[in-house]
C-alpha positions in Angstrom: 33.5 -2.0 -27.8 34.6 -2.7 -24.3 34.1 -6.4 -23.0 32.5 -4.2 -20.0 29.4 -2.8 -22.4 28.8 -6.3 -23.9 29.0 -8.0 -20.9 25.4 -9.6 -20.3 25.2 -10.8 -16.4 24.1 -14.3 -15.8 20.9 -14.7 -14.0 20.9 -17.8 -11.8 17.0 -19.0 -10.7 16.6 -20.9 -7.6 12.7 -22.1 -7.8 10.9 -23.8 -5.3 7.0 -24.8 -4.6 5.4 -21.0 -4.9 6.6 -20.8 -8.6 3.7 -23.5 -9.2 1.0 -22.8 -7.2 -0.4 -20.6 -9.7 -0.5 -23.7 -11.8 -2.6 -25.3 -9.7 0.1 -27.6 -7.4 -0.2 -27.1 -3.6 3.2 -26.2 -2.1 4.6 -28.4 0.9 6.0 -26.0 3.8 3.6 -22.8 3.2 0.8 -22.1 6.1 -1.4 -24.5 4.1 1.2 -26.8 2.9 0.8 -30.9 2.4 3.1 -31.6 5.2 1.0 -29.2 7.5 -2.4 -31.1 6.1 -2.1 -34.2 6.4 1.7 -35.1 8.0 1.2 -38.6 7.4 1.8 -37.8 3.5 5.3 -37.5 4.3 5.7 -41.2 4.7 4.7 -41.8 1.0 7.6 -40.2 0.1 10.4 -41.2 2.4 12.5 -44.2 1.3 12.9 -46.8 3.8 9.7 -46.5 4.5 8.3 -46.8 0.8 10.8 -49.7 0.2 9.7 -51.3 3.2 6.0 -51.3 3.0 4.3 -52.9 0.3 0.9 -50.6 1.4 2.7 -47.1 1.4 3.7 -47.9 -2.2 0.3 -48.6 -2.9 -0.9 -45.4 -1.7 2.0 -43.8 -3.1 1.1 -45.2 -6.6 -2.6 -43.9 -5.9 -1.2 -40.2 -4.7 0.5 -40.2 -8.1 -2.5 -41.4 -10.3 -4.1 -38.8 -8.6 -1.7 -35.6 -8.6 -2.2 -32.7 -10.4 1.5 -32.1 -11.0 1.1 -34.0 -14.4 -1.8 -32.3 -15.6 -0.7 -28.7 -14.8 0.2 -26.4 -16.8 2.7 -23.6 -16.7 2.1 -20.2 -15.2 3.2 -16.4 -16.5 5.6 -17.0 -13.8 7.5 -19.9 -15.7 6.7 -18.2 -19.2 8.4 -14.9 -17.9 11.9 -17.0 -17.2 12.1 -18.6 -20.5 10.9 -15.2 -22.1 14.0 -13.9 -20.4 16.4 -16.5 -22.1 14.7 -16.3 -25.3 16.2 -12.9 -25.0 19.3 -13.7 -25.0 20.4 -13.2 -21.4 22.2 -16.2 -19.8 20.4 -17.7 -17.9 20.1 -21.0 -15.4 17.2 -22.8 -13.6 18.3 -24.7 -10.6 14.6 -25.9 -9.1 13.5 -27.5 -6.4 10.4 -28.5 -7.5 9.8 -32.0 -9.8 6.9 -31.0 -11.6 9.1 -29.9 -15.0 6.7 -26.8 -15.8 10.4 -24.7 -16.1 10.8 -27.1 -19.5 7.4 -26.8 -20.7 7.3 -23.2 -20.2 10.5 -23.1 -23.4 13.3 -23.4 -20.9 16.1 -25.9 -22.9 16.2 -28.8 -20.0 20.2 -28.5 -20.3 19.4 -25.5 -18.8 17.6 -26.6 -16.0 18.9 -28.4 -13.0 16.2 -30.8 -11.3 18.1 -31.1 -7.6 15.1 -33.0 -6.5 14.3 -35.1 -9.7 11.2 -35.0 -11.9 7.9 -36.8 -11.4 7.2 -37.4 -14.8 9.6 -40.5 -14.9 10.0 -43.4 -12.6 13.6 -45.4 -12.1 14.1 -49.0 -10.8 15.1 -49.4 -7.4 17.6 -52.1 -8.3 18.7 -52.0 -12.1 18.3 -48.3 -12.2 16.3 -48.4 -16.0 13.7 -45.6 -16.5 11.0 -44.9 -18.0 7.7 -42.6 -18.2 5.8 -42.0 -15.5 2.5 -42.0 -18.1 3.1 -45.1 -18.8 3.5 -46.7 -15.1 0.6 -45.1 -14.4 -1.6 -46.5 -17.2 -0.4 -49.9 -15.5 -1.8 -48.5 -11.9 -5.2 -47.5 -13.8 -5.1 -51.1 -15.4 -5.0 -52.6 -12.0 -1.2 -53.2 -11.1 -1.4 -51.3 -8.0 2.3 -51.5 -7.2 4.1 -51.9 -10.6 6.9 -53.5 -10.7 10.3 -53.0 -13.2 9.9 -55.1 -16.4 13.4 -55.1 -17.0 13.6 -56.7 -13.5 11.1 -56.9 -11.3 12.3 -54.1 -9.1 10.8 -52.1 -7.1 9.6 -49.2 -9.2 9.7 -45.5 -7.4 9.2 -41.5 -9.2 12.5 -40.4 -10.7 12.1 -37.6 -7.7 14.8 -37.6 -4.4 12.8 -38.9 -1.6 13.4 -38.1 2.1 16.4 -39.9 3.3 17.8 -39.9 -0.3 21.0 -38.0 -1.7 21.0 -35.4 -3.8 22.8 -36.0 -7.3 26.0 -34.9 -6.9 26.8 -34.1 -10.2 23.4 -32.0 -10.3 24.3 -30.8 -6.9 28.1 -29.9 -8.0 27.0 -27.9 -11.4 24.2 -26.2 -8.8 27.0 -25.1 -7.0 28.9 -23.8 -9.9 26.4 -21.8 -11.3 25.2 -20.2 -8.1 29.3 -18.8 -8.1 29.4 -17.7 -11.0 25.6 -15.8 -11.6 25.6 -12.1 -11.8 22.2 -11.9 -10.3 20.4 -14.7 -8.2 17.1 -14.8 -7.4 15.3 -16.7 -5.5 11.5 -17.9 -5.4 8.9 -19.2 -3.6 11.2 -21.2 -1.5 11.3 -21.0 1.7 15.0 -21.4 2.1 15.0 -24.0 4.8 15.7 -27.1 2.8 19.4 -27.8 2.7 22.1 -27.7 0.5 19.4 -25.7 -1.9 19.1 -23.3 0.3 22.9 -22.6 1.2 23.0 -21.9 -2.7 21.4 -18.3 -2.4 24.2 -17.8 0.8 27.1 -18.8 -1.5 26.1 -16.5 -4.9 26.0 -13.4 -2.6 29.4 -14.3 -0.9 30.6 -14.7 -4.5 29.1 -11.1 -5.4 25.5 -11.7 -6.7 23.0 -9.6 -6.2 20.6 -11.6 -4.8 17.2 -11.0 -4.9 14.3 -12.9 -2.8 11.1 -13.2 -4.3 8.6 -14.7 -1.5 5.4 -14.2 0.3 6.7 -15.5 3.7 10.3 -14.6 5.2 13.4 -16.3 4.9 16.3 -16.8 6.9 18.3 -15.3 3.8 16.4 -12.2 3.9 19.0 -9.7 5.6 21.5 -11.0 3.2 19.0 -10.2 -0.2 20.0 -7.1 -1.9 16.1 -6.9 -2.3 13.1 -9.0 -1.0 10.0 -8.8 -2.8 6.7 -10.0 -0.9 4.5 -9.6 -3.4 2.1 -12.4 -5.7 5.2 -14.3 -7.8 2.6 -14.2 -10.8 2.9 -10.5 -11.4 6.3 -9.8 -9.2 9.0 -12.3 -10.7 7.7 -11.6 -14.6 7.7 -7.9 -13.7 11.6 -8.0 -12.2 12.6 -10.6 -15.4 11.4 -8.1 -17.6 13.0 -5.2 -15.7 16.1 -7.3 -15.5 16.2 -8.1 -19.7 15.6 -4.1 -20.4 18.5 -3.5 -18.7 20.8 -6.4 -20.5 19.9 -5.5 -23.9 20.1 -1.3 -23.1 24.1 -2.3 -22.1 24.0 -5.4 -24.7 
């Protein structure tokens, strides 16, 4: 049998915010994003100022306690992607989000690629050590309203990129690879705004992706999608995976 037949096409996923909201977790940029309700958020989660004032950390701490990013659970948008590797088609989550539904959902975390880090662990500011963000927060609930590193006494901060932080450049640099090499790319609910994520979707259809766009408001990537689907993720991205791992196994 020709390598051609067997061939089964890798299926990069770019997720961002409107992959969750069906799980319950508000998305940032949207017409009723955070940073639209209440632009002072945005200062909990940019650097200098969180590593400068002792009272944004302590709302920060409070924003975390109270998040429902921890609690959620995933949707039949998440369950659709790990039904399609399950399958047996390659695939790779690169996500924008932190809230790590892709792994719950069955996606193997080697899998994923977290280019904005994960809430559910926190790092030291100085020595770098991690740990679980349950456990910090059971510290908060206890009454340590800005906890501090045991190993060090560091400032403690979500193992998530804040504004005026760097991407990981290894994560960024295997982003990049994958986005090259997929067969198919398809982004959703992201906006496409956010840079270098968004320049990912640009480079897999110079390298000869099909890219597909899977978002209820437009993008500036739009006229380059092969197709754009406006339509509720929930029912439109599982409906497309599916479509997508008929295919595979009818020329696997």
């Amino acid at each position: 049998m020709s390598s051609e037949t067997t061939h089964r096409p890798l299926v990069a996923i770019l997720s961002g915010a409107g992959i969750s909201t069906d799980s319950g977790i508000p998305d940032y940029r949207g017409p009723q994003g955070l940073w639209r309700r209440d632009p002072e958020a945005e200062k909990l989660v940019t650097y200098d100022i969180y590593m400068t004032d002792p009272e944004i950390r302590r709302r920060s701490w409070q924003m975390r306690r109270d998040s429902e990013a921890l609690r959620a659970r995933p949707n039949g948008a998440h369950e659709a992607v790990a039904r399609l590797e399950r399958s047996g088609v390659p695939v790779r989550v690169i996500t924008q989000n932190v809230d790590g539904l892709h792994q719950i959902a069955g996606m193997p975390a080697r899998k994923v690629l977290e280019l904005h880090g994960t809430a559910r662990a926190v790092e030291c500011t100085h020595c770098q050590a991690r740990s679980g963000m349950a456990e910090a927060l059971e510290r908060v609930a206890a009454g340590e309203a800005d906890p501090a590193c045991r190993e060090c006494g560091g400032i403690l901060k979500s193992a998530t990129v804040m504004f005026g932080e760097n991407l990981d450049p290894e994560v960024l640099t295997e982003a990049v690879a994958v986005a090259q090499a997929a067969d198919i790319f398809i982004a959703v609910g992201t906006s496409l705004q956010v840079q270098p994520a968004a320049s990912l979707a640009g480079m897999a259809a110079e390298h000869g992706a099909r890219l597909i766009i899977v978002n209820a408001e437009p993008t500036p990537y739009d006229e380059l999608a092969d197709e754009v689907v406006c339509e509720p993720i929930g029912t439109a991205l599982p409906a497309l995976l599916d479509q997508i791992g008929e295919g595979a196994r009818a020329t696997g």
